[in-house]
N, C-alpha and C positions, 0 to 999 in steps of 0.2 A: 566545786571548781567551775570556771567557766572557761571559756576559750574566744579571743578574737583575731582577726585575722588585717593585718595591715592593708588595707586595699591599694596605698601605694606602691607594697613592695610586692602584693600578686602577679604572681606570672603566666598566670591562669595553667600550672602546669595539672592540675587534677589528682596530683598525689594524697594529698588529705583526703581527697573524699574518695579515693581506693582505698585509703585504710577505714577508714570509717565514718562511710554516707550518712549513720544516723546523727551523725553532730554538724557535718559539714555540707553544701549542697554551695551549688552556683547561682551566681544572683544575676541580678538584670542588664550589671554590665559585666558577665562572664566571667567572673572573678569570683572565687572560692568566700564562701561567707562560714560563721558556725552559728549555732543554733543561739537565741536571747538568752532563754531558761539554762541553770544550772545543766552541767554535765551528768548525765546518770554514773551510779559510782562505778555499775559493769563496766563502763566504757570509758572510762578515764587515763588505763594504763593505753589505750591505745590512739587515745587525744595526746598522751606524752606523747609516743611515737611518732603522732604526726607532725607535732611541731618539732620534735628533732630529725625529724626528714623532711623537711623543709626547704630545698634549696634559696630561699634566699632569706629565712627568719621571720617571713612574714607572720606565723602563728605564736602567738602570745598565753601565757594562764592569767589571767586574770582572776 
């Protein structure tokens, strides 16, 4: 799986990357990015969780 993140609908709230830094970090206009490379499978159930806590949908599986 992969995961990206609509940068128009970021709200730079920092939720995804409390649940999980290793996929998600902030980019150079402050806005939550995720990782190019495939999702590791450890950390996939809690890529779902980020995008279903998402306030405004911006995380996607791709």
């Amino acid at each position: 799986m992969k995961a990206k993140v609509d940068q128009d609908l970021c709200i730079s709230c920092g939720l995804c990357i409390s649940i999980v830094e290793d996929v998600f970090h902030w980019n150079e206009d402050e806005k939550a990015e995720a990782i190019a490379e495939d999702v590791p499978a450890d950390l996939e159930d809690e890529v779902r969780e980020a995008i279903e806590s998402c306030p405004t949908s911006a995380i996607s599986e791709v």
